[in-house]
GUGUTOR-193879 format. One record per residue: residue number from 1; residue in three letters; x, y, z of N, C-alpha, C in turn. Coordinates in steps of 0.05 Angstrom, whole numbers, padded with zeros to 5 digits, always signed. Layout:
% residues N
[atom NUM, ALA, [X, Y, Z], [X, Y, Z], [X, Y, Z]] ...
***
This chain:
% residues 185
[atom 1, UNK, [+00017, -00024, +00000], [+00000, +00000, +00000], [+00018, +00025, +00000]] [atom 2, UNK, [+00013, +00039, -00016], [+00023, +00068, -00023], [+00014, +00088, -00003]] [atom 3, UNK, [+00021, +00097, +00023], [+00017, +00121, +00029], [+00026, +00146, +00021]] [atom 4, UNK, [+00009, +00171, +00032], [+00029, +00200, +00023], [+00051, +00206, +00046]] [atom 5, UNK, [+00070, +00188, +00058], [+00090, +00195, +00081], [+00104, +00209, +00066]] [atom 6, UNK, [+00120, +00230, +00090], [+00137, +00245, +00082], [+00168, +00230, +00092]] [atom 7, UNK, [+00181, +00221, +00070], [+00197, +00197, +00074], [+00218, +00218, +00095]] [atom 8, UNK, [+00232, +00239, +00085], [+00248, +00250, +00112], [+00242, +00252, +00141]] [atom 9, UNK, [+00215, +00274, +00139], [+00211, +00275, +00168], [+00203, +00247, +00179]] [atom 10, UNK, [+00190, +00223, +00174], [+00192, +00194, +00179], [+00218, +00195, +00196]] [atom 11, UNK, [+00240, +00194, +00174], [+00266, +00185, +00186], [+00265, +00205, +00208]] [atom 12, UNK, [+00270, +00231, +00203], [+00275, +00240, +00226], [+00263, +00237, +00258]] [atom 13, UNK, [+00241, +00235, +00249], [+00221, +00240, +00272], [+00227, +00198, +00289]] [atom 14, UNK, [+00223, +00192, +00281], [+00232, +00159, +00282], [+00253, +00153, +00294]] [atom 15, UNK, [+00273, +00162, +00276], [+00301, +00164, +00292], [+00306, +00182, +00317]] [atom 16, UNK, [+00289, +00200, +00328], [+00292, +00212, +00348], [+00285, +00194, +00376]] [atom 17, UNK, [+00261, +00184, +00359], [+00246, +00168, +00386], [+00262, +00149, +00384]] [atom 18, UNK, [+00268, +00133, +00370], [+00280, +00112, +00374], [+00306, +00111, +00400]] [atom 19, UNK, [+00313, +00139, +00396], [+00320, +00141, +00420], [+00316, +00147, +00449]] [atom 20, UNK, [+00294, +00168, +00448], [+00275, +00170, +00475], [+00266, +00141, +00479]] [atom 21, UNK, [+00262, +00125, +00458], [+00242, +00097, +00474], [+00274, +00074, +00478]] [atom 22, UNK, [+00294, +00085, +00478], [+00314, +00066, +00487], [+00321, +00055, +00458]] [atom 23, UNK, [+00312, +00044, +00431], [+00318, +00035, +00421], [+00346, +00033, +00405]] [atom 24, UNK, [+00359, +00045, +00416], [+00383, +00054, +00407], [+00404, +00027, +00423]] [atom 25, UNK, [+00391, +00016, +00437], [+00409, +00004, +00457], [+00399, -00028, +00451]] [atom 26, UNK, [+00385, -00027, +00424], [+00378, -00058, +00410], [+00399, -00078, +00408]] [atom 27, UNK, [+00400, -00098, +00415], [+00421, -00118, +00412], [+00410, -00148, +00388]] [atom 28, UNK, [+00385, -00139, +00381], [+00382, -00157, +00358], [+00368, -00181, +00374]] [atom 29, UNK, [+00371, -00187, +00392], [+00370, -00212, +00404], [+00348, -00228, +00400]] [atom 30, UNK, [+00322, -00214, +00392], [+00303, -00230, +00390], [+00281, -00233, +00411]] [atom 31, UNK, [+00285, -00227, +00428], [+00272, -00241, +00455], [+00239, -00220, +00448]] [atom 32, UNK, [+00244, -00191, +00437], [+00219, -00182, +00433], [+00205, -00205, +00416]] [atom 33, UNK, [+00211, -00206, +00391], [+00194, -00233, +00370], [+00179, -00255, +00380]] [atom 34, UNK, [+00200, -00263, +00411], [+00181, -00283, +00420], [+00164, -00275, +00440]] [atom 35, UNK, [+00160, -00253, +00450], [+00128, -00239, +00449], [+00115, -00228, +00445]] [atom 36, UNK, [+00115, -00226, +00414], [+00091, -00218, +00398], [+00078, -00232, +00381]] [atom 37, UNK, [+00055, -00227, +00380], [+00032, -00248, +00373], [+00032, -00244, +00345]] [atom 38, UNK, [+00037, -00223, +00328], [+00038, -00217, +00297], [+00062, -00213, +00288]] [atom 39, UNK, [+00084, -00229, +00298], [+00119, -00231, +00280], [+00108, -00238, +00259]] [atom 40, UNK, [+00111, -00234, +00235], [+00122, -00255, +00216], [+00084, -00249, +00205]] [atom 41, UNK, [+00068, -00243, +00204], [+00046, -00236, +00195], [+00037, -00237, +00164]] [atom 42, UNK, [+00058, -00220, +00154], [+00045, -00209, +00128], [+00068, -00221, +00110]] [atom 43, UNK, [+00071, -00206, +00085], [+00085, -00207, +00079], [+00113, -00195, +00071]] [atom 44, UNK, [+00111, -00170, +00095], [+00133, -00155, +00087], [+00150, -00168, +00120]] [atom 45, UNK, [+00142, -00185, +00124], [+00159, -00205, +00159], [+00169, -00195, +00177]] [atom 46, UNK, [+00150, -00159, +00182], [+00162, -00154, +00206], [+00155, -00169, +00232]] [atom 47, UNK, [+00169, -00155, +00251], [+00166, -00150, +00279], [+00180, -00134, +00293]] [atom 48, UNK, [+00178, -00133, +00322], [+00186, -00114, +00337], [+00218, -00107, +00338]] [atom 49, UNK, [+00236, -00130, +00324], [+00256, -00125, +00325], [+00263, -00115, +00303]] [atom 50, UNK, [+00260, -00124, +00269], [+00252, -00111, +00251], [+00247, -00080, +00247]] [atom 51, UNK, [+00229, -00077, +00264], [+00220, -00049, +00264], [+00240, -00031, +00282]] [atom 52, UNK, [+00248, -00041, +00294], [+00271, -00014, +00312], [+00298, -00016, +00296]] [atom 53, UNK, [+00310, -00037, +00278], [+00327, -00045, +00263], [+00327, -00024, +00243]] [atom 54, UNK, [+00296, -00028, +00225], [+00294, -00006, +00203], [+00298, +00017, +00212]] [atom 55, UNK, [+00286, +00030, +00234], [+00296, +00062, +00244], [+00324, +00061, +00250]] [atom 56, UNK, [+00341, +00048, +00266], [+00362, +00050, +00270], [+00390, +00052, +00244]] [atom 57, UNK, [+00368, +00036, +00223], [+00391, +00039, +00193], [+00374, +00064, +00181]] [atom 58, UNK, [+00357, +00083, +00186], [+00352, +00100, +00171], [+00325, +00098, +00152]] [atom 59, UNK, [+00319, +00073, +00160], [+00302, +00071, +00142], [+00270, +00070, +00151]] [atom 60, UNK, [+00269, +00092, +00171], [+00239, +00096, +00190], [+00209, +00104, +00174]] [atom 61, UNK, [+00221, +00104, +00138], [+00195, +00108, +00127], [+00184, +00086, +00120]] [atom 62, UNK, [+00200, +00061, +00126], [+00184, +00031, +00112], [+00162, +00027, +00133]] [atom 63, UNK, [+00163, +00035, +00156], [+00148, +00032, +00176], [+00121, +00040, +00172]] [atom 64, UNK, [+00113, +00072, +00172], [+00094, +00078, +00171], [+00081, +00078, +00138]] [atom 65, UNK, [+00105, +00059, +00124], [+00087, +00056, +00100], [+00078, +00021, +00099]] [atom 66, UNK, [+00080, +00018, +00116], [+00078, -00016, +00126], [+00045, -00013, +00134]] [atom 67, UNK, [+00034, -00047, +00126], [+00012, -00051, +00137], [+00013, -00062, +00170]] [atom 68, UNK, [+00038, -00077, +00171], [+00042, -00088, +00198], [+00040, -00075, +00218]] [atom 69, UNK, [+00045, -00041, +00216], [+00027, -00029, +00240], [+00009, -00026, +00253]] [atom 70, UNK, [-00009, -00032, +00231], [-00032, -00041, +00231], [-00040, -00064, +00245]] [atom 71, UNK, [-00021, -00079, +00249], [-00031, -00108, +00258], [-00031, -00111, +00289]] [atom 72, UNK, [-00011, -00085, +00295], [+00001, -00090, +00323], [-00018, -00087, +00339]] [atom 73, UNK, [-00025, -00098, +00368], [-00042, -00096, +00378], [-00027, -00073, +00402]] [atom 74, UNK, [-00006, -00059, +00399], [+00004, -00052, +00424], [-00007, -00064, +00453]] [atom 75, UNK, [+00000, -00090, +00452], [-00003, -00105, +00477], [+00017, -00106, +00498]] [atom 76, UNK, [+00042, -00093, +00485], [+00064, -00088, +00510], [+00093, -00113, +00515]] [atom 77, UNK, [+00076, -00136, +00491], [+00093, -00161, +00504], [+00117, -00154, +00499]] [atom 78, UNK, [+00127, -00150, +00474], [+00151, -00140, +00465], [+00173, -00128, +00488]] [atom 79, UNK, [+00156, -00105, +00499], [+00176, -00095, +00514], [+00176, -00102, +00538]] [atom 80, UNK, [+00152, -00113, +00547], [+00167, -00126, +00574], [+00186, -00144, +00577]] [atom 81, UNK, [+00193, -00165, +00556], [+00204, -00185, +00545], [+00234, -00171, +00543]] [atom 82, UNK, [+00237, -00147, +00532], [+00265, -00137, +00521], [+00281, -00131, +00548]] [atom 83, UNK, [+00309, -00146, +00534], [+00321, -00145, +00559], [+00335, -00114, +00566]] [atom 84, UNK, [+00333, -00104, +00542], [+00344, -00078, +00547], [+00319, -00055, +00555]] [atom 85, UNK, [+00299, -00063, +00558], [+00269, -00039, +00570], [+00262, -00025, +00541]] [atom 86, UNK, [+00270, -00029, +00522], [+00260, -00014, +00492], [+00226, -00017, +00491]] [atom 87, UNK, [+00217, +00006, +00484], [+00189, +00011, +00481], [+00183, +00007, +00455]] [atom 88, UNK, [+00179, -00010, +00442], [+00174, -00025, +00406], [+00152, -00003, +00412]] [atom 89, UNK, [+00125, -00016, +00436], [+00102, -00001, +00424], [+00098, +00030, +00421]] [atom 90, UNK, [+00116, +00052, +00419], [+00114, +00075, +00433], [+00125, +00077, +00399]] [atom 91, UNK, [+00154, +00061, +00392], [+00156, +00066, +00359], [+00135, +00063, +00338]] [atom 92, UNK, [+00116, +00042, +00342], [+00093, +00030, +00324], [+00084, +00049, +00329]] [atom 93, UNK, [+00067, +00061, +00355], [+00041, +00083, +00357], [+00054, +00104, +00334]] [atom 94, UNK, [+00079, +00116, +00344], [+00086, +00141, +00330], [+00095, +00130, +00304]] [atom 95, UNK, [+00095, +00116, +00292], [+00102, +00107, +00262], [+00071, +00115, +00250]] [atom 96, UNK, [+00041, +00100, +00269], [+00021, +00104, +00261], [+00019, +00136, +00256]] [atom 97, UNK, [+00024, +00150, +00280], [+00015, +00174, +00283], [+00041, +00192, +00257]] [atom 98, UNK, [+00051, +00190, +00234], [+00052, +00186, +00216], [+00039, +00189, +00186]] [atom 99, UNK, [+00017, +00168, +00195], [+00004, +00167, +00173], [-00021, +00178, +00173]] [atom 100, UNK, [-00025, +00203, +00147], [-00043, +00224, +00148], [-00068, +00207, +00160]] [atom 101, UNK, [-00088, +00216, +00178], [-00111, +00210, +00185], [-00126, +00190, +00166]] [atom 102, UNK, [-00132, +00214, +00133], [-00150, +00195, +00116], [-00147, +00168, +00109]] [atom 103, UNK, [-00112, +00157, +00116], [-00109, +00149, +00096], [-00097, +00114, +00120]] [atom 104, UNK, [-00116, +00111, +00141], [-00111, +00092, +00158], [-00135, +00071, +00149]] [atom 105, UNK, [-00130, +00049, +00152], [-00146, +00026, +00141], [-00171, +00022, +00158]] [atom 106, UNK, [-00187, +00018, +00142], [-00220, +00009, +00158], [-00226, +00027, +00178]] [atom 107, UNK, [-00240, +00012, +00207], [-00249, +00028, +00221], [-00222, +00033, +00244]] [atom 108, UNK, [-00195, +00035, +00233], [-00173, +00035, +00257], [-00173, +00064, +00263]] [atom 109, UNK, [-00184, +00084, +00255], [-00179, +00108, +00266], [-00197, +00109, +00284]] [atom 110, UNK, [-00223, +00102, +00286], [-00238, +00100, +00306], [-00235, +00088, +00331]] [atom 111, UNK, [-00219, +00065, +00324], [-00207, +00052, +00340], [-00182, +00060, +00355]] [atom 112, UNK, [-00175, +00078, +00337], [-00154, +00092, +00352], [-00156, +00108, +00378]] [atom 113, UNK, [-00176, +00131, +00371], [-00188, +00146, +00380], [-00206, +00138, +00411]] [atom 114, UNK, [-00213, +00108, +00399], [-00220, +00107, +00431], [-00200, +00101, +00445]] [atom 115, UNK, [-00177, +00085, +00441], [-00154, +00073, +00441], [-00146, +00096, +00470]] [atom 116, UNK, [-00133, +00123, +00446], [-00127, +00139, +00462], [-00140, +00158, +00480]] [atom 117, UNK, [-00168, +00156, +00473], [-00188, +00174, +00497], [-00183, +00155, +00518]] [atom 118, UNK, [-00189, +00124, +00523], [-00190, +00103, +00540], [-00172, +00085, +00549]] [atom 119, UNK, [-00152, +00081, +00536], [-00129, +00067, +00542], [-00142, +00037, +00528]] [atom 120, UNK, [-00165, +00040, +00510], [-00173, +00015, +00503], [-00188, +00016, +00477]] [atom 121, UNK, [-00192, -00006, +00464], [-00215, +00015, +00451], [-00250, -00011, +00454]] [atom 122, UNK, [-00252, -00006, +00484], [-00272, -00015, +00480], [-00292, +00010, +00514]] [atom 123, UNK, [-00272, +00021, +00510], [-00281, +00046, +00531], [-00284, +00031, +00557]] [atom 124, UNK, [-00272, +00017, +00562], [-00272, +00008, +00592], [-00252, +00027, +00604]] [atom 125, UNK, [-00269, +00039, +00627], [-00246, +00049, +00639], [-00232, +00033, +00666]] [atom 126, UNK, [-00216, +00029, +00679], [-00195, +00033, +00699], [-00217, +00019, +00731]] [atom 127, UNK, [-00234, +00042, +00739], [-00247, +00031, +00758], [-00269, +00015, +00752]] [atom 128, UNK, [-00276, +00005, +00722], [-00303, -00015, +00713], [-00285, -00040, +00712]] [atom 129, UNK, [-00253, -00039, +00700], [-00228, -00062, +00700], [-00237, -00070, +00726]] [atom 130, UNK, [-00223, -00058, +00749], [-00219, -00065, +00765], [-00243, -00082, +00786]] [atom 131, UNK, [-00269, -00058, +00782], [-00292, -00075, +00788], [-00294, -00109, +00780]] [atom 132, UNK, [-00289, -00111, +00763], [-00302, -00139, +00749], [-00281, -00155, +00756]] [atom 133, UNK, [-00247, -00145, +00762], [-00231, -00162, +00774], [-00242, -00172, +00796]] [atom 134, UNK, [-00241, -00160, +00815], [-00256, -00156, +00841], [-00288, -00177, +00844]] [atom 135, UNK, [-00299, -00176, +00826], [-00328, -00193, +00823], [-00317, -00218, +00813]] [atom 136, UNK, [-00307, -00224, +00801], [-00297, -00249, +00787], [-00279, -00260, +00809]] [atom 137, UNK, [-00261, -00254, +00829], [-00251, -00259, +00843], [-00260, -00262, +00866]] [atom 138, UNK, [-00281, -00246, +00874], [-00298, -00252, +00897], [-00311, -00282, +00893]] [atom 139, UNK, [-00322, -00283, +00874], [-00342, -00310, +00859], [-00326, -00324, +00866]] [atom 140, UNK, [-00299, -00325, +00858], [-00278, -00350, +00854], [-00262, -00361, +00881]] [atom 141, UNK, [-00270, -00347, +00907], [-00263, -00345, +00935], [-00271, -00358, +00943]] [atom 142, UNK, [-00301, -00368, +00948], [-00314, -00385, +00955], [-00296, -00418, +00945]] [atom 143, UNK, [-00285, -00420, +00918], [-00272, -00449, +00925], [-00240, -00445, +00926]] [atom 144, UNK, [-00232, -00422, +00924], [-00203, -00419, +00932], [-00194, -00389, +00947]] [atom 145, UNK, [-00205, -00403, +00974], [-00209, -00373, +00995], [-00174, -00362, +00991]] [atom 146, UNK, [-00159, -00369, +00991], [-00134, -00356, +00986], [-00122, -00343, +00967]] [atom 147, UNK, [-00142, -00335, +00944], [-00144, -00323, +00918], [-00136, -00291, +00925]] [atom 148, UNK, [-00114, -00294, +00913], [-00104, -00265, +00908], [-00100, -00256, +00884]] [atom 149, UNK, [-00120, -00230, +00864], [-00108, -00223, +00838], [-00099, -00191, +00838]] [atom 150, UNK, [-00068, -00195, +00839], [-00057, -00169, +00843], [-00054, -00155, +00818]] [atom 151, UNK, [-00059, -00134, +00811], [-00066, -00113, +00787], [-00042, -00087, +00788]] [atom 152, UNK, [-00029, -00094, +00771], [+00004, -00073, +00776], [+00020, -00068, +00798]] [atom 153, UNK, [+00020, -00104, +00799], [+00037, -00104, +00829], [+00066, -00100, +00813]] [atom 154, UNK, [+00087, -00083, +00829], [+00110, -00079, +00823], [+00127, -00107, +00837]] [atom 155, UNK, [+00141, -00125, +00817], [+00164, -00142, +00821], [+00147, -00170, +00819]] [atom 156, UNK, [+00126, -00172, +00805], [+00109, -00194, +00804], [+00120, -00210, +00783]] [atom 157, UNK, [+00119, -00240, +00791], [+00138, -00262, +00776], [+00116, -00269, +00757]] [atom 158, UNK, [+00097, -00260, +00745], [+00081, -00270, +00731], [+00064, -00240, +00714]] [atom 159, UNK, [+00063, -00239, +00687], [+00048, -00219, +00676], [+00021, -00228, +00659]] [atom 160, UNK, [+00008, -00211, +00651], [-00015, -00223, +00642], [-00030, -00195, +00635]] [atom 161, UNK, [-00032, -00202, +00591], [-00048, -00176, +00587], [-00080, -00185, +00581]] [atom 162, UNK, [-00094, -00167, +00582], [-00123, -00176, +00577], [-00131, -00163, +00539]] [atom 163, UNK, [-00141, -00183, +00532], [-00162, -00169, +00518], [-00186, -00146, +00520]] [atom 164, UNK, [-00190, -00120, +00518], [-00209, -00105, +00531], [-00234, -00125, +00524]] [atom 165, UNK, [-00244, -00135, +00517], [-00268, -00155, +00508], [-00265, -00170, +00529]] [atom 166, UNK, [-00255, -00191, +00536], [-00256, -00201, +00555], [-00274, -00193, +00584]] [atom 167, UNK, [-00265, -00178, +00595], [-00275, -00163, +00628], [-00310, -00154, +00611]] [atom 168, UNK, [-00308, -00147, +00587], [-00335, -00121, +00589], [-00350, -00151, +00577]] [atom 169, UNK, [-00349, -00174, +00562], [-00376, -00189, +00544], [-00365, -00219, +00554]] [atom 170, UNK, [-00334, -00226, +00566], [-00334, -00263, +00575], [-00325, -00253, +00607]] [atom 171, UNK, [-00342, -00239, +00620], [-00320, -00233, +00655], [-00312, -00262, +00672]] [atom 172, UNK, [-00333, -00282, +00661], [-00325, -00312, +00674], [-00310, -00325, +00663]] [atom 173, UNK, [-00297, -00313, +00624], [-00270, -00326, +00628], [-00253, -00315, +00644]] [atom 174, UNK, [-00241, -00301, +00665], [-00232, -00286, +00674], [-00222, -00301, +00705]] [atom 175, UNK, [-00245, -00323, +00707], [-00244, -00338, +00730], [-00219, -00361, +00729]] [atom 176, UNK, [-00227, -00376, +00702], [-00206, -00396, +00686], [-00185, -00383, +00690]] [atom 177, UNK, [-00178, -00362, +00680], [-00146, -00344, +00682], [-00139, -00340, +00713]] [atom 178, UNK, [-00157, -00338, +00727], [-00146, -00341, +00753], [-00142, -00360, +00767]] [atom 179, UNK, [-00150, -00383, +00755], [-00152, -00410, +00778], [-00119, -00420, +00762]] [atom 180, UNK, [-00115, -00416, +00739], [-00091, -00420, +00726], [-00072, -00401, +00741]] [atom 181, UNK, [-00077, -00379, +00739], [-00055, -00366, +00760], [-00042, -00367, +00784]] [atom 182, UNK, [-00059, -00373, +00796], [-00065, -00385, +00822], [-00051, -00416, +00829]] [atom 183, UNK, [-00058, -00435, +00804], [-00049, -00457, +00808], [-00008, -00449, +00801]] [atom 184, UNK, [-00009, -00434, +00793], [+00021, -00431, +00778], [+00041, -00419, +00807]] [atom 185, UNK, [+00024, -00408, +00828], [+00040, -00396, +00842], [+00056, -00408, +00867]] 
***
């Protein structure tokens, strides 16, 4: 797909962050690839390592002329995974933010939009999250009274991202994920 990017400021603007988000300090290693759910997707075979690679050789306009931005779910795995703290998803967002408004596929601008009004894009906010943790965990007490589900606990040996769908239309899969958690600990 042909966008109208402005192939310099790309680089420029790309290459800057690449350094605010750490990516400067890439070692290739891979370890992002093995947590992300869309490596290797399309046909142009990015991923998160891929993509900080291309900015780092200059070449930060293949990005936002890429569909694979598109694919990313900015789910975060990438960089929790990276051993050096690099923020892939902070490069993807701003590679998107890039590409003129009109010219974003289907309904992803909308999706954007709630994205960034909500931190989601299914408009759940923060204290409705946490509610339904909280209800799903209460339910789940009754057969494992020692149920603890800690929500941004700092130094926690276990991570776990949600689908916004999940909590707001399946909140009792939510229970499964905890009795698995639980059993793991």
């Amino acid at each position: 797909m042909s966008r109208a990017i402005d192939a310099k400021k790309a680089r420029n603007h790309l290459r800057e962050l690449v350094t605010d988000a750490r990516g400067d300090l890439c070692v290739a290693c891979g370890t992002c690839v093995s947590g992300c759910p869309i490596a290797d997707w399309d046909e142009q075979r990015l991923d998160p390592r891929r993509a900080v690679r291309l900015v780092q050789y200059g070449m930060g306009e293949v990005l936002p002329e890429s569909d694979w931005i598109w694919h990313c779910t900015n789910c975060g795995r990438c960089g929790y995974v990276c051993p050096m703290g690099i923020n892939q998803g902070e490069i993807i967002a701003r590679a998107r933010g890039l590409v003129p408004q009109g010219e974003t596929p289907g309904n992803i601008q909308a999706t954007a939009d709630l994205h960034r009004e909500h931190g989601n894009n299914m408009q759940l906010t923060t204290d409705d999250w946490l509610e339904v943790v909280e209800w799903m965990a209460d339910e789940l007490r009754e057969e494992l009274p020692d149920l603890e589900v800690p929500v941004d606990k700092q130094g926690a040996e276990l991570f776990v991202t949600f689908n916004s769908k999940l909590p707001q239309y399946y909140p009792m899969d939510l229970q499964a994920i905890f009795k698995i958690l639980h059993a793991a600990k």
